[in-house]
C-alpha positions, 0 to 999 in steps of 0.5 A, a space after each residue: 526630743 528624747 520623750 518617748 509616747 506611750 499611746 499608740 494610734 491604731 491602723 485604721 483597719 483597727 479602729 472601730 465604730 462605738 455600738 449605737 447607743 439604746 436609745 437615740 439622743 432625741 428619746 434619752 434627751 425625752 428622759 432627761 428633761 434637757 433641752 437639746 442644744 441646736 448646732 450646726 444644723 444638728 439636734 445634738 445632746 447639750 453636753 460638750 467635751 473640752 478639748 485638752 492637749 497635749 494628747 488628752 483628747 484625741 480620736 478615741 475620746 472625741 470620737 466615743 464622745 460624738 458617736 453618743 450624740 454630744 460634742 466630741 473635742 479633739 486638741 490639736 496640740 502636739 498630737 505626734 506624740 500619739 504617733 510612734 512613726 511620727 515621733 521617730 522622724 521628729 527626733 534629733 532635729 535641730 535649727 529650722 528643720 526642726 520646727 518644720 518638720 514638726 509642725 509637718 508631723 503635727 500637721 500629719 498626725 491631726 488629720 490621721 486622728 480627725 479620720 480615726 475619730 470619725 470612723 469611731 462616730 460614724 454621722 452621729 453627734 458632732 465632732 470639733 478641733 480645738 486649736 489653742 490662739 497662743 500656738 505659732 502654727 495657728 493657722 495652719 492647724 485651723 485650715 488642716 482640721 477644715 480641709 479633713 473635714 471636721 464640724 466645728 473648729 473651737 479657738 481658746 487662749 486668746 482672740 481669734 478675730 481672724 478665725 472667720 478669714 481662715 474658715 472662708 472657704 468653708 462655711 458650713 463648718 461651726 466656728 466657735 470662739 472661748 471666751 469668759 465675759 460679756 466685753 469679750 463677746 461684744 468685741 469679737 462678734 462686732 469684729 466679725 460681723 464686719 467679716 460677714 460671719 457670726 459665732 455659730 456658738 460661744 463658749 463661755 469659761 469661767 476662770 476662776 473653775 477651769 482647769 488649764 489656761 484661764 480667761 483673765 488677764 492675770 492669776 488674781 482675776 480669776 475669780 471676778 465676779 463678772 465671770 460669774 455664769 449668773 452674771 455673764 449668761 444675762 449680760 450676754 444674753 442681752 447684748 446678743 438681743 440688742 445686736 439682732 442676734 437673738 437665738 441665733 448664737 447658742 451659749 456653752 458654759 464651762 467650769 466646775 460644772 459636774 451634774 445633770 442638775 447643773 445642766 438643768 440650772 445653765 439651761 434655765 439662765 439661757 444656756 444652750 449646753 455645758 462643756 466638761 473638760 476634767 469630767 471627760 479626761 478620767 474617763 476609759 477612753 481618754 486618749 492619755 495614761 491611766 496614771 494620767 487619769 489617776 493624778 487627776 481623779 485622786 486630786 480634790 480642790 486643795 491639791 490645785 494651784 494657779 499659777 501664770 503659764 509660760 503662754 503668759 495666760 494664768 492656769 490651773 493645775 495639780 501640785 506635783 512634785 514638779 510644779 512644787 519646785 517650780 513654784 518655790 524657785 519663781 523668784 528666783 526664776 524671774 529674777 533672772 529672765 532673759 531672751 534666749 536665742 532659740 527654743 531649747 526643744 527647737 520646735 517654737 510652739 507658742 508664738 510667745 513664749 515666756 522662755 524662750 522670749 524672756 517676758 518677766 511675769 510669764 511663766 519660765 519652763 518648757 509647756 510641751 515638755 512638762 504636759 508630754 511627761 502628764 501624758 505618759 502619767 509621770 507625776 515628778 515631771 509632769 503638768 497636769 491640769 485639771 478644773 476645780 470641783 469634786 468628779 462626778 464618780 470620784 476616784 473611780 476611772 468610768 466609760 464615757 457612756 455612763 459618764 454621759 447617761 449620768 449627765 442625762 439621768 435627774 438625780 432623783 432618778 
């Protein structure tokens, strides 16, 4: 590991609680004409941070985020790299040790940035982990988030039928699943159930405006029209009715969604909130570089690419110069994939990877080292994923509380 951080995690005695905001969610909820979105327990604003790694989301956007009374997200993927300390220990590793120690260090640095987040939002909103399926330490991060106590545990990037058996002896935490159509609740909540749990909310993306690893099988699926909100909200409305699940599950939708209008519109088709991913990742208390936030804030919709993800998952990013090469090198990058034997970075952080496996058709580069290099906003090697759809203040770099007053404000206003 020769990258080197560039945001540095405060002590705690630095990390100080967000001003209260004038007004409480219930009163600015009033303003906005919004139904509020019911979750665990909780009356909470219906807007929703995506979690983002590597490093995107952390303690000080998820934190800002909840201390406003939304959801605030947290990624749980690789967040030593937020940690100096940590980065030094994991550097120079080799063979198992070097997996080990970095999960560990992983491990570490999650609960650190799970505590930093909760002095930032104190009991206000609602704070969750975002841990991707695809992940070989899977497991291990979802039990480290509940053992620190966190509200909700949000899982992407495949199915996570086992996420019920994981969370057991914590029943008051949200679980809450990713998915894109009607056939993938239907199956997952039908697995659960037979676990005596249901999903305590379902996030509905749609991947044909995501950004980052999208809910289809394959890159020219990603605009089916069965991801379509005006199609998937009815349909999973009704299968949940039928199952006696009716009211019981509140549907978050995600995707190219950037207006307090288009909050309005989700909630009319049944939606109980809107997640926003890009919209948060450019905001001043995102966890990653400026020059992060400028790459994605100065890209339009013509500057995006969809391509297949060394995960095998098809994504959603910027056309940086690094992605440009990569792509017109595919052919010839496929043409000769074969099984490695072993992780170049000795970390094995997904639990397939198209590298180091050789799975022809999944992507053939290093993840973790190409979204560090977006973190530190370094635009030649860097992997910056971003959603399509234009951002609600431009090019402009705003705080997460106007970001969220202009999510609550009709436009007329």
């Amino acid at each position: 590991m020769t990258e080197t951080p560039t945001a540095v995690l405060p002590p705690p005695a630095a990390v100080t609680a967000a001003p209260l905001p004038s007004g409480s969610p219930a009163e600015r909820l009033r303003n906005s004409g919004l139904a509020p979105l019911k979750l665990a327990g909780r009356i909470l604003l219906p807007i929703v941070q995506g979690g983002m790694g590597v490093g995107v989301s952390a303690h000080r956007l998820a934190g800002h985020v909840a201390a406003l009374g939304a959801v605030g997200t947290l990624s749980s993927v690789d967040l030593r790299r937020l940690h100096p300390d940590l980065m030094e220990r994991t550097r120079g590793l080799s063979g198992e040790r070097a997996k080990t120690d970095i999960n560990a260090s992983n491990l570490e640095a999650l609960s650190r940035e799970i505590r930093a987040a909760r002095q930032i939002a104190g009991t206000r909103g609602l704070l969750a982990v975002n841990v991707m399926r695809a992940v070989s330490d899977y497991a291990a991060q979802v039990r480290c988030a509940l053992e620190c106590g966190i509200d909700a545990v949000v899982v992407g990037a495949g199915l996570p039928l086992d996420l019920p058996d994981l969370a057991r002896e914590h029943p008051s935490a949200a679980l809450i699943p990713i998915l894109s159509d009607a056939r993938g609740v239907q199956l997952l909540v039908r697995k659960w159930e037979r676990k005596q749990r249901v999903p305590d909310a379902i996030v509905l993306e749609h991947p044909g405006w995501a950004g980052g690893h999208l809910g289809a099988a394959k890159v020219a699926d990603v605009s089916n029209e069965r991801f379509d909100f005006e199609r998937v909200l009815p349909e999973t409305l009704a299968w949940l009715r039928s199952a006696g699940l009716e009211g019981r599950v509140p549907l978050i939708v995600a995707g190219g969604l950037r207006t307090h209008d288009d909050i309005r519109r989700m909630q009319s088709l049944g939606a109980a909130a809107v997640q926003f991913g890009t919209a948060f990742a450019v905001t001043e208390e995102c966890d990653a570089s400026d020059a992060f936030k400028h790459v994605l804030a100065d890209a339009g919709d013509d500057d995006l690419v969809e391509f297949t993800s060394v995960a095998g998952l098809p994504a959603r990013a910027v056309r940086t110069p690094w992605l440009q090469k990569y792509l017109a090198v595919l052919a010839r990058t496929q043409a000769v994939v074969h099984q490695r034997s072993r992780c170049a970075k000795h970390f094995d952080c997904l639990a397939q990877c198209g590298l180091r496996d050789g799975l022809v058709g999944w992507g053939q580069f290093c993840i973790d080292h190409q979204l560090a290099a977006a973190l530190r906003g370094d635009l030649k090697t860097g992997l910056f994923f971003r959603g399509r759809g234009a951002l609600p203040f431009g090019q402009r770099i705003v705080s997460v509380r106007t970001l969220i007053d202009y999510l609550l404000t009709p436009l007329a206003a």
